[in-house]
DSSP file (Angstrom, degrees, kcal/mol; ACC not computed):
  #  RESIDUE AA STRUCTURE BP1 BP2  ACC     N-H-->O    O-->H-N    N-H-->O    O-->H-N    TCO  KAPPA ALPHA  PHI   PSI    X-CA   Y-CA   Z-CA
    1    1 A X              0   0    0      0, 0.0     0, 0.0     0, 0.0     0, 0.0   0.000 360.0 360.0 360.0 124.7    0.0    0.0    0.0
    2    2 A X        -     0   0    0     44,-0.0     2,-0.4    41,-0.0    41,-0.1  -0.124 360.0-143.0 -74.6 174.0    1.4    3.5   -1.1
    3    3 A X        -     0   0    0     39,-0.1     2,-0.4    40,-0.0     5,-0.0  -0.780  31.0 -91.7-119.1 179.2    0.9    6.3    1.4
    4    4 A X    >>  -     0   0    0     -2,-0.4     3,-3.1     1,-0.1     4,-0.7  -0.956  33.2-155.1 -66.1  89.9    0.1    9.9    0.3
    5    5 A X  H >> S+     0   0    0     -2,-0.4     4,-1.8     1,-0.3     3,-0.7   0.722  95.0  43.8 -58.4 -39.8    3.5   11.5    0.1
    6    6 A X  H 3> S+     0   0    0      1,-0.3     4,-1.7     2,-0.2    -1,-0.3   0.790 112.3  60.0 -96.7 -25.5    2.2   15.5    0.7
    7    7 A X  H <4 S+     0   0    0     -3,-3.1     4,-0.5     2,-0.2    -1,-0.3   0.717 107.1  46.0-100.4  -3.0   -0.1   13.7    3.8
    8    8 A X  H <X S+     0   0    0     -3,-0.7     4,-2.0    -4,-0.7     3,-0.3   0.931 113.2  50.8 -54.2 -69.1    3.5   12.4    5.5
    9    9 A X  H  X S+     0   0    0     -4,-1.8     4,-1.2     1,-0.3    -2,-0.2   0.533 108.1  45.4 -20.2 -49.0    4.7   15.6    5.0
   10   10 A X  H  < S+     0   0    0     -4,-1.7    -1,-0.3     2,-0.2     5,-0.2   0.728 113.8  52.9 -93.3 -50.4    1.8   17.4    6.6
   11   11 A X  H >> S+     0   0    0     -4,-0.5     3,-1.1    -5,-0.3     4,-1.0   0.918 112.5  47.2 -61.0 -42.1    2.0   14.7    9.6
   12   12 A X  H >X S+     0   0    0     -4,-2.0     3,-2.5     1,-0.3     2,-1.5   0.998 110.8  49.3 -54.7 -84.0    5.7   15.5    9.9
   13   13 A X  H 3< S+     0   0    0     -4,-1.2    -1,-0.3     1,-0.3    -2,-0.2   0.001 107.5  54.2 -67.9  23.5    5.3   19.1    9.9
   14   14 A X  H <4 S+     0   0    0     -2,-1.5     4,-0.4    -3,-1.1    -1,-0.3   0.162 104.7  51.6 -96.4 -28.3    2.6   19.1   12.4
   15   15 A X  H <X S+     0   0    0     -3,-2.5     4,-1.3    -4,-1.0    -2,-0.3   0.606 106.8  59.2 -82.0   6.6    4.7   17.2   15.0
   16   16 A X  H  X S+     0   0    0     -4,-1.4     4,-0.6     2,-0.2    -3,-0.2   0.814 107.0  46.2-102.5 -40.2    7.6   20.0   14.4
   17   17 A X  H  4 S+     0   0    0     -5,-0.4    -2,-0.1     2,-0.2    -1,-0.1   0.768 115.3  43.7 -64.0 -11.6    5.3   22.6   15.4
   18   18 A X  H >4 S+     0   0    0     -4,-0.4     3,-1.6     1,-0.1     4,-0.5   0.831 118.6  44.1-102.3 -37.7    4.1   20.8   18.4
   19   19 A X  H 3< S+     0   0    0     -4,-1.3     6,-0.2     1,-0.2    -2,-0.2   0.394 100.2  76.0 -73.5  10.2    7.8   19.7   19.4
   20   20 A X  T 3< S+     0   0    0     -4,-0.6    -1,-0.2     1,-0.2    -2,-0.1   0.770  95.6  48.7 -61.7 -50.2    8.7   23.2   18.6
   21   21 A X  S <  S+     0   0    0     -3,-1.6     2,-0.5    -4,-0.1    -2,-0.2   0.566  90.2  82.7 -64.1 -28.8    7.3   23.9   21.6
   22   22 A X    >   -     0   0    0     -4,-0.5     3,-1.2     1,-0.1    -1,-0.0  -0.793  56.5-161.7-115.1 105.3    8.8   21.4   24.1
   23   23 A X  T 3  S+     0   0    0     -2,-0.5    -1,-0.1     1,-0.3    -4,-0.0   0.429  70.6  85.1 -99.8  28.5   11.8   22.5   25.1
   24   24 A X  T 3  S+     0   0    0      2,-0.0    -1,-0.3     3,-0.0     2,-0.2   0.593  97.5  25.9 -77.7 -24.2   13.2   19.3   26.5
   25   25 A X  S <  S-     0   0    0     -3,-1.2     2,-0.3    -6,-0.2    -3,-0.0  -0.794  88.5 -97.8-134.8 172.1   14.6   18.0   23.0
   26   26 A X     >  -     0   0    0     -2,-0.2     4,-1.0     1,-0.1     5,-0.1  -0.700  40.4-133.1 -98.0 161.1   15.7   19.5   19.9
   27   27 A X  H  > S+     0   0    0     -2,-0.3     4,-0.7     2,-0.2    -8,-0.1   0.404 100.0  59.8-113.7  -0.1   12.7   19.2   17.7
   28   28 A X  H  > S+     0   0    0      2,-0.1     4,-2.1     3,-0.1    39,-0.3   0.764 117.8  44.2 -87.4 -19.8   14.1   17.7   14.2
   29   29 A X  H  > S+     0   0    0      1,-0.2     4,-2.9     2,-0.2     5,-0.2   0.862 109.8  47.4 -94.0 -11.6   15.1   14.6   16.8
   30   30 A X  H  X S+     0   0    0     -4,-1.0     4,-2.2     2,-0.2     5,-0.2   0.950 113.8  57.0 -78.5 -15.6   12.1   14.3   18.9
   31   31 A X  H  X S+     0   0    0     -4,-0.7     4,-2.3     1,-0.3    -2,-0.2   0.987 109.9  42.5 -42.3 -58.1   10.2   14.4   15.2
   32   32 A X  H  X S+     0   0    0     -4,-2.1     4,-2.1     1,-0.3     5,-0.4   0.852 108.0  61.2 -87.7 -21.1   11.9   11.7   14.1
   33   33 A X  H  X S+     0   0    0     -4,-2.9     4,-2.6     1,-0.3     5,-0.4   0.973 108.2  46.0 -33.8 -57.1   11.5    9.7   17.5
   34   34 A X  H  X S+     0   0    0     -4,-2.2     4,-3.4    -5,-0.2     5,-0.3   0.923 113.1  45.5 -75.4 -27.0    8.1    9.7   17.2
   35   35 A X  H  X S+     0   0    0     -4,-2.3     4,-6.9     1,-0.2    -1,-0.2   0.947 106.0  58.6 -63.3 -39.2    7.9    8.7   13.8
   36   36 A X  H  < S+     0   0    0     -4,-2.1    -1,-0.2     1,-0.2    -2,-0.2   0.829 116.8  36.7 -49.4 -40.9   10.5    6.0   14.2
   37   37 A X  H  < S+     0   0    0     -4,-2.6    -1,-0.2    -5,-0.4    -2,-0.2   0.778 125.9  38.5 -94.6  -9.8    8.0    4.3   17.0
   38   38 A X  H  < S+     0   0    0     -4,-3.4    -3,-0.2    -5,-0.4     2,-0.2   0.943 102.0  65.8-105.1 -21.6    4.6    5.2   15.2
   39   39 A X  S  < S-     0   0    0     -4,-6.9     3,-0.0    -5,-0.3     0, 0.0  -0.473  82.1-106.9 -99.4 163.7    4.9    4.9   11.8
   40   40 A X     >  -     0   0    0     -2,-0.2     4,-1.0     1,-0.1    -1,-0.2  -0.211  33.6-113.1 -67.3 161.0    5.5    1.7    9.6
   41   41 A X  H  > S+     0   0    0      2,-0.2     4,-1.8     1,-0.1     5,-0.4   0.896 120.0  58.2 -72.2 -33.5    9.0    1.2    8.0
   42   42 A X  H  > S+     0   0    0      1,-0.2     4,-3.6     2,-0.2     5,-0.3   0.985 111.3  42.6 -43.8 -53.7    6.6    1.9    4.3
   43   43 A X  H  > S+     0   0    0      2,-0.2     4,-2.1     1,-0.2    -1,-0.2   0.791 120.1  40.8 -80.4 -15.0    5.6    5.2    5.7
   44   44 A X  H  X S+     0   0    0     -4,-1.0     4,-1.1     2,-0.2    -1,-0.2   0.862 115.0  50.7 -75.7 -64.6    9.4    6.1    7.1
   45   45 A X  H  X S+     0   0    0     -4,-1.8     4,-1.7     1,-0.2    -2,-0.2   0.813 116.5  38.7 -43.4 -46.8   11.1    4.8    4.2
   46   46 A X  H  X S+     0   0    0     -4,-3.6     4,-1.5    -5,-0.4     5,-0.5   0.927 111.5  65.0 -69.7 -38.1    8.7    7.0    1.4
   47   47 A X  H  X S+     0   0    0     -4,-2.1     4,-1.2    -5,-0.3     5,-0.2   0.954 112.4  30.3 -36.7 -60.1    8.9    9.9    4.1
   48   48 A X  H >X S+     0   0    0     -4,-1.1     4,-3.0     2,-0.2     3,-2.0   0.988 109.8  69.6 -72.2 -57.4   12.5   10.3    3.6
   49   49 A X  H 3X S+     0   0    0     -4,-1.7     4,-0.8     1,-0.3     5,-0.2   0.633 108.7  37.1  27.4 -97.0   12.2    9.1   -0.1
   50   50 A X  H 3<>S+     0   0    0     -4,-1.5     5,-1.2     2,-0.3     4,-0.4   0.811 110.4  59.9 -49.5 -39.7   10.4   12.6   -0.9
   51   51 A X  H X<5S+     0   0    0     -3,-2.0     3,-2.6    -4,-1.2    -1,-0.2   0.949 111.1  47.3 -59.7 -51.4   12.7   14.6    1.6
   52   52 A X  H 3<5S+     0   0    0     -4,-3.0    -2,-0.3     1,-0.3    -1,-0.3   0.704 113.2  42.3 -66.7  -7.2   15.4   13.2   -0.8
   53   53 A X  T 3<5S-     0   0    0     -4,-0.8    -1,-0.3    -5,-0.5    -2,-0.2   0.288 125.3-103.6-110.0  16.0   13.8   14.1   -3.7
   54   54 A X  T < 5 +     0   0    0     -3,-2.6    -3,-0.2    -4,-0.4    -2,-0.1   0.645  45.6 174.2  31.8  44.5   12.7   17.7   -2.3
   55   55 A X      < -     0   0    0     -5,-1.2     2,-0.7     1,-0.1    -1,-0.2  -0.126  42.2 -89.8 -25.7 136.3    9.8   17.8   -1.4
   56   56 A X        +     0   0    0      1,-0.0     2,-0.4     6,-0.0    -1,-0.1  -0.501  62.6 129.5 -69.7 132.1    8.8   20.7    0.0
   57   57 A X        -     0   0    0     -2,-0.7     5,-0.1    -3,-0.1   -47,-0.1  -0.939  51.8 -63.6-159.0 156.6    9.0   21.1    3.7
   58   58 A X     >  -     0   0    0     -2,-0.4     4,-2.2     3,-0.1     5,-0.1   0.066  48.0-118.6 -36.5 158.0    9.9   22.9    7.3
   59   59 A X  H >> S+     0   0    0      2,-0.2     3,-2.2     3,-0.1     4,-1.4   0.860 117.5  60.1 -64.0 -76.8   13.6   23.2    8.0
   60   60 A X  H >>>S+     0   0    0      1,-0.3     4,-2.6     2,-0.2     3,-1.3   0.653 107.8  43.8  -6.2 -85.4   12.4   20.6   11.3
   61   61 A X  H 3>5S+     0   0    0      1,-0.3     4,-2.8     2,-0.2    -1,-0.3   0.858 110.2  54.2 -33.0 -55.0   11.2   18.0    8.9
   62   62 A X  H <<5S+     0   0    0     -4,-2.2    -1,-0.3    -3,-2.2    -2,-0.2   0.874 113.9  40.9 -44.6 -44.5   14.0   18.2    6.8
   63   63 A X  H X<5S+     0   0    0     -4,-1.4     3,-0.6    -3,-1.3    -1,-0.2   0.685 107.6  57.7 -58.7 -38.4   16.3   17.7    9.5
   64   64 A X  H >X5S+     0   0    0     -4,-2.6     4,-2.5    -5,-0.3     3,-1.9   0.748  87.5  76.6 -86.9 -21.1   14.5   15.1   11.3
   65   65 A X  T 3<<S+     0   0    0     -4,-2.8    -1,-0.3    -5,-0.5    -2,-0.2   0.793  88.6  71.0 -62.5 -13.9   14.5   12.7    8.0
   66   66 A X  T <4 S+     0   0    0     -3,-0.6    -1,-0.2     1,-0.1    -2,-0.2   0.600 100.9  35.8 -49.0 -23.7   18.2   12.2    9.2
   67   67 A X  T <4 S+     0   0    0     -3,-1.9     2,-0.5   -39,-0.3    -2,-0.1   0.559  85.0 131.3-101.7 -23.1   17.6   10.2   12.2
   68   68 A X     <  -     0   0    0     -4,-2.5     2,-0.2     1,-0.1   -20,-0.1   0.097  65.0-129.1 -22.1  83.3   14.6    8.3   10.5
   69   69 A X        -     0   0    0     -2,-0.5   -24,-0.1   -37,-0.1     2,-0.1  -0.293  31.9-159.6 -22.9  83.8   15.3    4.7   11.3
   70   70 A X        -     0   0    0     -2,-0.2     2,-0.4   -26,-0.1    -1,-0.1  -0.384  25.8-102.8 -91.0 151.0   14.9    3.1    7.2
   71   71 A X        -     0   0    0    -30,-0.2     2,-0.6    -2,-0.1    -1,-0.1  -0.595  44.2 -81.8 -79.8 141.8   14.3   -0.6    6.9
   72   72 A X              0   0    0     -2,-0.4    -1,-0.1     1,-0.1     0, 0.0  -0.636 360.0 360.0 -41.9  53.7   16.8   -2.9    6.0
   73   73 A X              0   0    0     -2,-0.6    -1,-0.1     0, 0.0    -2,-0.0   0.092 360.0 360.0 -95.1 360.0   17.5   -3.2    1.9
């Protein structure tokens, strides 16, 4: 099953505005924390997928596809 690339994007770049907030972590790693423990390896691996291909997005998001945790090849 394909995801909606722009409706990752848009989940990403909602948790960077709420971890924006929080000043306990820096917010491109607690993004990618949560993603790493909520999301499926499909939806990580096509999240960064589209960061790498530039999509548009928040600096946060951009940043936090660096710790994203990709599934094995």
């Amino acid at each position: 099953m394909s995801h909606d690339h722009s409706k990752l994007i848009r989940m990403a770049s909602q948790m960077a505005q709420f971890f924006g907030t929080q000043p306990d972590r820096p917010a491109p790693e607690a993004v990618a924390a949560h993603i790493n423990e909520s999301w499926t390896p499909r939806m990580r691996q096509d999240f960064v997928d589209q960061i790498r291909a530039g999509a548009e997005a928040d600096p946060v998001v951009r940043e936090a596809a660096a710790f994203v945790r990709l599934p094995a090849a």
